[in-house]
mmCIF file as gemmi writes it, N, C-alpha and C atoms, coordinates in Angstrom:
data_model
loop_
_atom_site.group_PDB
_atom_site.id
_atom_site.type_symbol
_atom_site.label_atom_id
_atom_site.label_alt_id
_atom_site.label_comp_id
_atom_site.label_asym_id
_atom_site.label_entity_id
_atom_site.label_seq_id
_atom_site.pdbx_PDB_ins_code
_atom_site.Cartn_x
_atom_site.Cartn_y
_atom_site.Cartn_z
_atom_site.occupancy
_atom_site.B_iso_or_equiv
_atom_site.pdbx_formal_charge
_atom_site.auth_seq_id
_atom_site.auth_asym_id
_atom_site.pdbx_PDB_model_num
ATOM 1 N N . UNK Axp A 1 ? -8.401 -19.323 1.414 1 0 ? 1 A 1
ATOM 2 C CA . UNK Axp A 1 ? -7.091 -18.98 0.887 1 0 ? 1 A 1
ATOM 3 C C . UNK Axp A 1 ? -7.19 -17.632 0.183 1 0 ? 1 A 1
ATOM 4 N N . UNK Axp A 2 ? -6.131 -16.644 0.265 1 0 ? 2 A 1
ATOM 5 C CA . UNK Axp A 2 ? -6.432 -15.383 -0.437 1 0 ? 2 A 1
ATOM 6 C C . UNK Axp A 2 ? -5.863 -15.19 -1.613 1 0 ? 2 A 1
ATOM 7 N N . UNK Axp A 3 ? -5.959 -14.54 -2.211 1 0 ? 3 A 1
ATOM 8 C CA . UNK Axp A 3 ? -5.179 -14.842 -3.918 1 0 ? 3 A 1
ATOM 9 C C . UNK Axp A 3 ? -4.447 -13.787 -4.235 1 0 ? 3 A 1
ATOM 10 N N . UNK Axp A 4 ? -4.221 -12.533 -2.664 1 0 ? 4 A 1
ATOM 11 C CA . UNK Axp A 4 ? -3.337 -11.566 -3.173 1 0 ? 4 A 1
ATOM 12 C C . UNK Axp A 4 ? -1.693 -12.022 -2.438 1 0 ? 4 A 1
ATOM 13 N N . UNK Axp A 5 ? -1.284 -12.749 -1.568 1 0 ? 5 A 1
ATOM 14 C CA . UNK Axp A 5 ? -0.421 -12.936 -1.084 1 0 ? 5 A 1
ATOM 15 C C . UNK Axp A 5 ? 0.555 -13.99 -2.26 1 0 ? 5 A 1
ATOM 16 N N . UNK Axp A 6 ? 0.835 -13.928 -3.331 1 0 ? 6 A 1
ATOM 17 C CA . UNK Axp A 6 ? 1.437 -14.608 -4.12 1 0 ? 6 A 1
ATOM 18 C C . UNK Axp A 6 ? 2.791 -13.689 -3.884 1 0 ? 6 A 1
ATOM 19 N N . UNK Axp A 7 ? 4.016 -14.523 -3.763 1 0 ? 7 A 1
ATOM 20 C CA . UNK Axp A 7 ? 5.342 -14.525 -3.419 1 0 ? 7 A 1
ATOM 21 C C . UNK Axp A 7 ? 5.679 -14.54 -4.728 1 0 ? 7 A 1
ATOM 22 N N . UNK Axp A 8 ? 6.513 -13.382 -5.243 1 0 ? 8 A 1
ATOM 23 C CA . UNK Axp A 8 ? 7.151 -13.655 -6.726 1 0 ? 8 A 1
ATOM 24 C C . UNK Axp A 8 ? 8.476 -14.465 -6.282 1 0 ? 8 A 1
ATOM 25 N N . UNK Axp A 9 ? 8.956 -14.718 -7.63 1 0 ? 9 A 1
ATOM 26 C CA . UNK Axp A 9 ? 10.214 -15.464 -7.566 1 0 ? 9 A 1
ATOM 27 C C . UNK Axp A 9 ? 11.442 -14.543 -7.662 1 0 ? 9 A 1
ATOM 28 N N . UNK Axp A 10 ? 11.051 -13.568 -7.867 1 0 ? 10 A 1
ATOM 29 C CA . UNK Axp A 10 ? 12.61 -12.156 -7.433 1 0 ? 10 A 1
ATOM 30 C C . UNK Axp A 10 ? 12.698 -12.275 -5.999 1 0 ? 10 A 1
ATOM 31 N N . UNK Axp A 11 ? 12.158 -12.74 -5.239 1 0 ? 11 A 1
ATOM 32 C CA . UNK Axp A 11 ? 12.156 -12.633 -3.974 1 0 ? 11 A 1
ATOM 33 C C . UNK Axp A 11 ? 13.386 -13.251 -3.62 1 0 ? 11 A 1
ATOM 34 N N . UNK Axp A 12 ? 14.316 -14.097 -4.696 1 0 ? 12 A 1
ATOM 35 C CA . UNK Axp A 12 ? 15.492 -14.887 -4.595 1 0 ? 12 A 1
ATOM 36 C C . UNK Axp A 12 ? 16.543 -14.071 -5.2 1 0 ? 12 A 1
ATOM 37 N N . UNK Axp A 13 ? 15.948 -13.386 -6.188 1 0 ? 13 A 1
ATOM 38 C CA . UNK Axp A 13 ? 17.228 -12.897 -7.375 1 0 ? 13 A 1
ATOM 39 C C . UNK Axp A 13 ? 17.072 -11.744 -7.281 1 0 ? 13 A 1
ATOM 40 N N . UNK Axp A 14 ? 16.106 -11.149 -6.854 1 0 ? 14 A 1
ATOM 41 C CA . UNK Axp A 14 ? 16.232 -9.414 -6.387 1 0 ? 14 A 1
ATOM 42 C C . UNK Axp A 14 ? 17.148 -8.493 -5.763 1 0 ? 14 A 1
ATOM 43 N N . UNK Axp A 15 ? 17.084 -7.82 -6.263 1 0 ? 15 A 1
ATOM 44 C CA . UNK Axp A 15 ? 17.906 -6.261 -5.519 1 0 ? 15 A 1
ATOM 45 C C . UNK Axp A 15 ? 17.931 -7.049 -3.713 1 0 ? 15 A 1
ATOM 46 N N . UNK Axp A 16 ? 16.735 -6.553 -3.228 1 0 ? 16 A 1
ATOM 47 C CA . UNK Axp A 16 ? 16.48 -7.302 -1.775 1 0 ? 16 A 1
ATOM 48 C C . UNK Axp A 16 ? 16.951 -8.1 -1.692 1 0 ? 16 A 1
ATOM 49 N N . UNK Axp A 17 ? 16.281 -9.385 -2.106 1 0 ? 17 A 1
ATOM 50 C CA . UNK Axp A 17 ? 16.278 -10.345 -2.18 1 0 ? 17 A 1
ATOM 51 C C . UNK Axp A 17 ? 17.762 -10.871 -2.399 1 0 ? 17 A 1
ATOM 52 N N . UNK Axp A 18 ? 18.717 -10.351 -2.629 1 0 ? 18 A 1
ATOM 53 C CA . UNK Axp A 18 ? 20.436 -10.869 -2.817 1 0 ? 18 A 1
ATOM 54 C C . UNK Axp A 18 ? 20.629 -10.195 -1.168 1 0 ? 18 A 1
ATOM 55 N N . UNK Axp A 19 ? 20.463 -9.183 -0.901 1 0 ? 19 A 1
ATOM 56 C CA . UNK Axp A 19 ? 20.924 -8.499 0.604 1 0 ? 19 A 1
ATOM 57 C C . UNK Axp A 19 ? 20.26 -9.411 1.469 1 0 ? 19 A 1
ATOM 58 N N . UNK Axp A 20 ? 19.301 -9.988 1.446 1 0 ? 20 A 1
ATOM 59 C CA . UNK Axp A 20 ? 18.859 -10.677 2.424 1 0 ? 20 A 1
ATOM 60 C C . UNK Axp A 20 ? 19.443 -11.557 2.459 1 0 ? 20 A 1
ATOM 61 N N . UNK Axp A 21 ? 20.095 -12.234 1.738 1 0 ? 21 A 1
ATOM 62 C CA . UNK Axp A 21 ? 20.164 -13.636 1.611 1 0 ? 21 A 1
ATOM 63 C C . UNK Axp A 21 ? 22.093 -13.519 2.275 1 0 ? 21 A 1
ATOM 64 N N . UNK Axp A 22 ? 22.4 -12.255 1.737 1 0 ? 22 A 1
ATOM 65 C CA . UNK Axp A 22 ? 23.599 -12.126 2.192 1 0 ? 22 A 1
ATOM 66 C C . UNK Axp A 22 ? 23.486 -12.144 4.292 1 0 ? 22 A 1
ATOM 67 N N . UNK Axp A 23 ? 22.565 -11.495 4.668 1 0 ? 23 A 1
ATOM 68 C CA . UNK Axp A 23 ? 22.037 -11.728 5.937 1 0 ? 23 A 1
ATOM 69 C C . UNK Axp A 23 ? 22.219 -13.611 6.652 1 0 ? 23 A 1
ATOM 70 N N . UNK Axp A 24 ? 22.072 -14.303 5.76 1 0 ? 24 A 1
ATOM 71 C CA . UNK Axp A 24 ? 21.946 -15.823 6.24 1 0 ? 24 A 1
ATOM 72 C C . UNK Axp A 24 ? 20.803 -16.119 6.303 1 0 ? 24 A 1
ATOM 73 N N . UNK Axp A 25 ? 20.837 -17.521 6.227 1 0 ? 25 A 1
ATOM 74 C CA . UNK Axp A 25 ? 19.478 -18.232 6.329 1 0 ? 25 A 1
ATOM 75 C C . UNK Axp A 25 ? 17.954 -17.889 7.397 1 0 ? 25 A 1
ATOM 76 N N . UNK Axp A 26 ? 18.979 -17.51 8.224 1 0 ? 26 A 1
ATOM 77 C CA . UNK Axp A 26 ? 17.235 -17.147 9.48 1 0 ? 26 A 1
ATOM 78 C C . UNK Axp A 26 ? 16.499 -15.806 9.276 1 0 ? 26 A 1
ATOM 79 N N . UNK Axp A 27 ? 16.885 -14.887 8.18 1 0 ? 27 A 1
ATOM 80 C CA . UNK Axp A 27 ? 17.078 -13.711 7.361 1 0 ? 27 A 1
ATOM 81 C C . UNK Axp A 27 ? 15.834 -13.964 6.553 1 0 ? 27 A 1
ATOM 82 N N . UNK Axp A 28 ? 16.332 -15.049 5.618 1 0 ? 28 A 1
ATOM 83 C CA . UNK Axp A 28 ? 15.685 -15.334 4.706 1 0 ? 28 A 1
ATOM 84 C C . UNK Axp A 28 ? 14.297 -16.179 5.126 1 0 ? 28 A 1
ATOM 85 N N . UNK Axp A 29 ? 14.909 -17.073 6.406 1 0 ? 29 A 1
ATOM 86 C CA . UNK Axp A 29 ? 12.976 -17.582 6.963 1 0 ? 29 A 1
ATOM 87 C C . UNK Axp A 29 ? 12.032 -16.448 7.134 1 0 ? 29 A 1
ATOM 88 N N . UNK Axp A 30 ? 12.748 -15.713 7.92 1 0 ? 30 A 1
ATOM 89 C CA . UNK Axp A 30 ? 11.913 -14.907 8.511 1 0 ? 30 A 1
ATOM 90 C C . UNK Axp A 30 ? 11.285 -14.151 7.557 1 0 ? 30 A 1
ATOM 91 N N . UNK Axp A 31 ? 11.711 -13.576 6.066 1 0 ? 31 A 1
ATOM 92 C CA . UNK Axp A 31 ? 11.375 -12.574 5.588 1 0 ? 31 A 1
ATOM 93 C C . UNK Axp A 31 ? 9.943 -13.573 4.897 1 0 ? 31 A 1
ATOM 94 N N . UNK Axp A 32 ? 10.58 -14.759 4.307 1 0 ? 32 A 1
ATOM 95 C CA . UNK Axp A 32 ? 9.63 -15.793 3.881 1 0 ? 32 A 1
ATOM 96 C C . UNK Axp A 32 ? 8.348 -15.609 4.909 1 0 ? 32 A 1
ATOM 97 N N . UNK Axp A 33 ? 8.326 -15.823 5.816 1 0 ? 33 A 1
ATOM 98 C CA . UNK Axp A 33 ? 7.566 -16.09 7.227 1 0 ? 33 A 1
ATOM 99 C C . UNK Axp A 33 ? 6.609 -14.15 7.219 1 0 ? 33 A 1
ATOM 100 N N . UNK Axp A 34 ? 7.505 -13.354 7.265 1 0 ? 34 A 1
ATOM 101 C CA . UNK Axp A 34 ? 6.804 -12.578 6.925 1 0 ? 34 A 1
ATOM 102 C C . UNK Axp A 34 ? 5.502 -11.994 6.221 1 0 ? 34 A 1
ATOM 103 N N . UNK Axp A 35 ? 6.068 -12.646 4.751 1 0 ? 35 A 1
ATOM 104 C CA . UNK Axp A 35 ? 5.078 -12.555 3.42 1 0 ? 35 A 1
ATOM 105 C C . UNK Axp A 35 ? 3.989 -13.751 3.349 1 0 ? 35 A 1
ATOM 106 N N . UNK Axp A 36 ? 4.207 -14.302 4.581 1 0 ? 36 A 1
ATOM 107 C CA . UNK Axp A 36 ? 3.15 -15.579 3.784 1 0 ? 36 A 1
ATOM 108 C C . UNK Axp A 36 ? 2.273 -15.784 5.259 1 0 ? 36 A 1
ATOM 109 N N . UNK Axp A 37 ? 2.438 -15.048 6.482 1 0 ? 37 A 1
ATOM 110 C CA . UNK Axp A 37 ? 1.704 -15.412 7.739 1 0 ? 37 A 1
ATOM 111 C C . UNK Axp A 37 ? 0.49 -15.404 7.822 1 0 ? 37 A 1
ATOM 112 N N . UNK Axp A 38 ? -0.007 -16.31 8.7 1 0 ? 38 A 1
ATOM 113 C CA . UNK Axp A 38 ? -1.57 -16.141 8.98 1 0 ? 38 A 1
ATOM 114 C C . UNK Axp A 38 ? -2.093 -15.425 9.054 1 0 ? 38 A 1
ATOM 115 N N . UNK Axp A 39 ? -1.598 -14.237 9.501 1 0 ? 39 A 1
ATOM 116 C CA . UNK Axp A 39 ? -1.713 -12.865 10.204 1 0 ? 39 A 1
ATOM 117 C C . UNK Axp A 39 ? -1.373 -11.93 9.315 1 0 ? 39 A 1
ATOM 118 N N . UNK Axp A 40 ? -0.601 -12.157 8.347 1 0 ? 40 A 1
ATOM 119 C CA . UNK Axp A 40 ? -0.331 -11.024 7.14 1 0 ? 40 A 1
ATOM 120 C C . UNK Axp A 40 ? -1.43 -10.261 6.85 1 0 ? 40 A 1
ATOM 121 N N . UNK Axp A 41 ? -1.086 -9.089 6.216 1 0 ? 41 A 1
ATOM 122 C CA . UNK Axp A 41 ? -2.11 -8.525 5.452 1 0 ? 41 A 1
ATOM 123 C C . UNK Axp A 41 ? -1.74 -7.877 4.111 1 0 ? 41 A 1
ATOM 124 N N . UNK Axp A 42 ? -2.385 -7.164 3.229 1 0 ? 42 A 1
ATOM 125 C CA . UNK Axp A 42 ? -2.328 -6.411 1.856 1 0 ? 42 A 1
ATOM 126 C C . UNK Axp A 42 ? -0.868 -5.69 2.475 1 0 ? 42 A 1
ATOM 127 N N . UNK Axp A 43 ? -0.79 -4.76 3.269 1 0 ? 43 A 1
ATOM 128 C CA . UNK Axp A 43 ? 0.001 -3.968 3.488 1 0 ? 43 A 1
ATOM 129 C C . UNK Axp A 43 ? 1.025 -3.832 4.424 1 0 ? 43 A 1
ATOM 130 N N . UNK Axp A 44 ? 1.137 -5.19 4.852 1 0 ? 44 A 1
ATOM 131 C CA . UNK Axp A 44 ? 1.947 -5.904 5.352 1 0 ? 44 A 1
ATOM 132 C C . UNK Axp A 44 ? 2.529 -5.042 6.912 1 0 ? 44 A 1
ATOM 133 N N . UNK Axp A 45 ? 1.597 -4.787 7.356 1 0 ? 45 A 1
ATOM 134 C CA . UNK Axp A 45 ? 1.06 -4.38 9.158 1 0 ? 45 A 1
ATOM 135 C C . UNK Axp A 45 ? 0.505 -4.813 9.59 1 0 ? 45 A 1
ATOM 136 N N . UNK Axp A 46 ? 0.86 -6.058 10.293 1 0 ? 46 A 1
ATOM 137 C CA . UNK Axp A 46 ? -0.149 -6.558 11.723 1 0 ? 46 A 1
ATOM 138 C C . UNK Axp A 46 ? 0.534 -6.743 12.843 1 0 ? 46 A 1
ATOM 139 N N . UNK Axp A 47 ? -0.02 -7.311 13.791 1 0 ? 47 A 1
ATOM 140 C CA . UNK Axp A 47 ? 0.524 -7.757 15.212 1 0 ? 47 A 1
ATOM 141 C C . UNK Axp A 47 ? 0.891 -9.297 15.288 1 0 ? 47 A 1
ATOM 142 N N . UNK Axp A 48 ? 2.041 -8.923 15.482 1 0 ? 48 A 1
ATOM 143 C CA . UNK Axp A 48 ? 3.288 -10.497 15.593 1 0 ? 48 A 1
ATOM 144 C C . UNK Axp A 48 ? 3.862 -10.391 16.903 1 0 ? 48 A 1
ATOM 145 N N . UNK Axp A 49 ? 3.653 -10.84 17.698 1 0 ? 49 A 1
ATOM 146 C CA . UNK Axp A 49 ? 4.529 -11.078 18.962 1 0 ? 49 A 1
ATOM 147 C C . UNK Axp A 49 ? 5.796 -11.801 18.375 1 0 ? 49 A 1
ATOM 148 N N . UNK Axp A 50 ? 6.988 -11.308 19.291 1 0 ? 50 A 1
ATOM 149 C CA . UNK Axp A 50 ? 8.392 -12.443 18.704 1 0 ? 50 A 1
ATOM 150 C C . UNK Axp A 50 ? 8.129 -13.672 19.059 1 0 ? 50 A 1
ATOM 151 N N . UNK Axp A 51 ? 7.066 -13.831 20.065 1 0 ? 51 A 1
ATOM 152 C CA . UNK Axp A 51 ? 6.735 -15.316 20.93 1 0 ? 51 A 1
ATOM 153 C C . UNK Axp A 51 ? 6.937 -16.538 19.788 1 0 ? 51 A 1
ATOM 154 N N . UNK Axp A 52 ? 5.387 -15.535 19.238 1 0 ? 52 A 1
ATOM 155 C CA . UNK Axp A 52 ? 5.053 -16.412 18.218 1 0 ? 52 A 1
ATOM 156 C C . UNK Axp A 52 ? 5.537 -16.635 16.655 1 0 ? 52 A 1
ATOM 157 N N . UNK Axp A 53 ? 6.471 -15.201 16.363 1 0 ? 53 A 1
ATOM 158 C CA . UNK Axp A 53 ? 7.143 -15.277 15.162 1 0 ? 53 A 1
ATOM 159 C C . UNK Axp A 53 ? 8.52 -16.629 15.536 1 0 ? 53 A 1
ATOM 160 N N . UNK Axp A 54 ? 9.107 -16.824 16.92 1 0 ? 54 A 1
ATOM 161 C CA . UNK Axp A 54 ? 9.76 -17.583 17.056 1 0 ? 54 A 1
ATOM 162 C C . UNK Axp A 54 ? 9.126 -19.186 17.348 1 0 ? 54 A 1
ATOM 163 N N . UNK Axp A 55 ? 8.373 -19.224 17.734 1 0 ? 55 A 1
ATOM 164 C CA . UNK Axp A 55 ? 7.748 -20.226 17.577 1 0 ? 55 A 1
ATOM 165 C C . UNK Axp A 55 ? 7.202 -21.074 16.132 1 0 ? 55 A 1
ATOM 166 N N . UNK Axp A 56 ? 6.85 -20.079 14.956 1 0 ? 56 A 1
ATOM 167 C CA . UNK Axp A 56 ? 6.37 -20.248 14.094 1 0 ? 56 A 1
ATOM 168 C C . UNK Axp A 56 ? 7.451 -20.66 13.381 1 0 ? 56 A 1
ATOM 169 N N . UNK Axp A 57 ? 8.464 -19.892 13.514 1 0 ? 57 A 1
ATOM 170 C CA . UNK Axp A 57 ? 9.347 -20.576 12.44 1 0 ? 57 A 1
ATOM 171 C C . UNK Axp A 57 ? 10.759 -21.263 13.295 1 0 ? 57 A 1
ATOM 172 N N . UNK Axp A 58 ? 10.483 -21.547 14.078 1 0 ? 58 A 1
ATOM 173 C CA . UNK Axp A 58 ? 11.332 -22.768 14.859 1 0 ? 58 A 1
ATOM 174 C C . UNK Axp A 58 ? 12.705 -22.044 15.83 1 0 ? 58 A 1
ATOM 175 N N . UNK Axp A 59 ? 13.195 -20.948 15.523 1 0 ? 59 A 1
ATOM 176 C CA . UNK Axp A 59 ? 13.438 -19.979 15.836 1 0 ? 59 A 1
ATOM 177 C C . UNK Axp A 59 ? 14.497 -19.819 17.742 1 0 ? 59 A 1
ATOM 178 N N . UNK Axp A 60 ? 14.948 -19.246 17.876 1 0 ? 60 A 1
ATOM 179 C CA . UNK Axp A 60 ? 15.3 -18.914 19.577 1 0 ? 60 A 1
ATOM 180 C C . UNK Axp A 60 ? 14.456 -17.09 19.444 1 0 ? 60 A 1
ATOM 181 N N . UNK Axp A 61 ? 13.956 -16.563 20.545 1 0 ? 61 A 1
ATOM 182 C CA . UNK Axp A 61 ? 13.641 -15.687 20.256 1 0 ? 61 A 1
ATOM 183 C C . UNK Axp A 61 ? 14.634 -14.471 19.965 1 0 ? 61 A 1
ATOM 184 N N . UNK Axp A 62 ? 15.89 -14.728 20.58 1 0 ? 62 A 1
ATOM 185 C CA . UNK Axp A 62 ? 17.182 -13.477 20.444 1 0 ? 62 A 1
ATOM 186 C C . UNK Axp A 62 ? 17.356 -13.809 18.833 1 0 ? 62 A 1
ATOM 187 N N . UNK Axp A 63 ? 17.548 -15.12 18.166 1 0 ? 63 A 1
ATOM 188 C CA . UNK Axp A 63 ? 17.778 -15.486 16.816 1 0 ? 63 A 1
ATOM 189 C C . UNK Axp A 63 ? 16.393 -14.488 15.847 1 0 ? 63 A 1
ATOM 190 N N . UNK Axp A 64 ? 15.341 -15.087 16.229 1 0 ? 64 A 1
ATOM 191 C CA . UNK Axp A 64 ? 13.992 -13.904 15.539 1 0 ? 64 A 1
ATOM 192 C C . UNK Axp A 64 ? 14.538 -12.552 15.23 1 0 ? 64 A 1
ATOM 193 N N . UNK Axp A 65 ? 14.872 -11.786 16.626 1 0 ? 65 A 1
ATOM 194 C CA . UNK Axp A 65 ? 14.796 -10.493 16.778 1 0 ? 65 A 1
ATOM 195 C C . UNK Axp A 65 ? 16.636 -10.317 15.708 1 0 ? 65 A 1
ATOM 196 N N . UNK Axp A 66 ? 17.212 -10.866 16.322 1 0 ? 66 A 1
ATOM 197 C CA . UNK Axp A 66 ? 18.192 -10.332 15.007 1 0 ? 66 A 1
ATOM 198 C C . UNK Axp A 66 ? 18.078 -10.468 13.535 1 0 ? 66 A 1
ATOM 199 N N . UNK Axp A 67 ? 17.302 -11.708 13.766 1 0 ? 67 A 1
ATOM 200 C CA . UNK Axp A 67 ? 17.088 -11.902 11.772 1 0 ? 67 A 1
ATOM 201 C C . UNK Axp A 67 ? 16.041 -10.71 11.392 1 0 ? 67 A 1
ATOM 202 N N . UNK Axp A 68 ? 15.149 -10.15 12.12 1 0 ? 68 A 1
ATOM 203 C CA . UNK Axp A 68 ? 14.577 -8.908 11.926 1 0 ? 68 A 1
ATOM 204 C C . UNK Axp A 68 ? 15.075 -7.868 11.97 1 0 ? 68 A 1
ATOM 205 N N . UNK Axp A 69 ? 16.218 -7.645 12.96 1 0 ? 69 A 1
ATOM 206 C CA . UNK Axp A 69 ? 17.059 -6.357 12.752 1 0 ? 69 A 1
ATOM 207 C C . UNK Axp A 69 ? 17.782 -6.841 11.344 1 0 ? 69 A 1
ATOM 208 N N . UNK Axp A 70 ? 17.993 -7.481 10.906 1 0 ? 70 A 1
ATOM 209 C CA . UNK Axp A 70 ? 18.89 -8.39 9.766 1 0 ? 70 A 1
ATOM 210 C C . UNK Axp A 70 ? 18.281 -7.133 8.52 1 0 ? 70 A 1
ATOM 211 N N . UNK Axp A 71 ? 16.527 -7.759 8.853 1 0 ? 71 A 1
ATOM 212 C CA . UNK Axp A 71 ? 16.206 -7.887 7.604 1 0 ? 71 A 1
ATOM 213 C C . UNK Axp A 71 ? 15.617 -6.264 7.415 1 0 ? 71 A 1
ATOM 214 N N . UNK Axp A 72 ? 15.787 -5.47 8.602 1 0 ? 72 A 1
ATOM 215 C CA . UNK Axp A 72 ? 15.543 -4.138 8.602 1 0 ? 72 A 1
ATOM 216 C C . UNK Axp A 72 ? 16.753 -3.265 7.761 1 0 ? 72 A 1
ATOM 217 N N . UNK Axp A 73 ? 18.128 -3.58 8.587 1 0 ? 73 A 1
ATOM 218 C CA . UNK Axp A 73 ? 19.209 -3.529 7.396 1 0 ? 73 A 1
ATOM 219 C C . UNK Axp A 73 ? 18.899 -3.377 6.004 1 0 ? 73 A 1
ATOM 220 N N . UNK Axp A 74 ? 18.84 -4.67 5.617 1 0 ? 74 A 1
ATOM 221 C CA . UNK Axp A 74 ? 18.69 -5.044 4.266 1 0 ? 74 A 1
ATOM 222 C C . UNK Axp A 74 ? 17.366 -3.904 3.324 1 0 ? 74 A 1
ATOM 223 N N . UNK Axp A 75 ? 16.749 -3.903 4.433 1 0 ? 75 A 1
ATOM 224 C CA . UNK Axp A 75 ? 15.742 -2.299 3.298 1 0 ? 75 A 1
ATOM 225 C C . UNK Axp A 75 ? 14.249 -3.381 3.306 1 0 ? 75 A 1
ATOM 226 N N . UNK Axp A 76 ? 14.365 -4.115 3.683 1 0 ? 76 A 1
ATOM 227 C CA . UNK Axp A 76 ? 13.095 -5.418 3.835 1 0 ? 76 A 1
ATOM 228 C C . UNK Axp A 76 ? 12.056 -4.808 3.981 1 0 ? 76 A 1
């Protein structure tokens, strides 16, 4: 387990964190899904196929790819 990936709790009440949420719920998985993946890193660049970002979080893959354009919007 790594001990730098800790999720603050502004992640709800934040600047962001209100725009995202204004996005809708698959907005908000995804960004969740983002910050906490197997695959994450410190600097939050790795390789995610939509395959598997839709798979991972239950997802359609056209639903993924917009909640990511969503959350590109939002300044994410």
């Amino acid at each position: 387990m790594r001990d730098y990936s800790k999720v603050s709790p502004r992640f709800w009440t934040g600047e962001t964190g209100r725009r995202i949420r204004e996005k809708g719920q698959a907005a908000q998985l995804v960004a969740a899904y983002l910050m906490t993946a197997p695959s994450s890193n410190m600097i939050g660049l790795y390789y995610l196929p939509i395959a598997t970002l839709a798979h991972e979080t239950g997802s359609p893959s056209q639903g993924a790819l917009k909640a990511l354009r969503s959350l590109s919007e939002a300044g994410f």
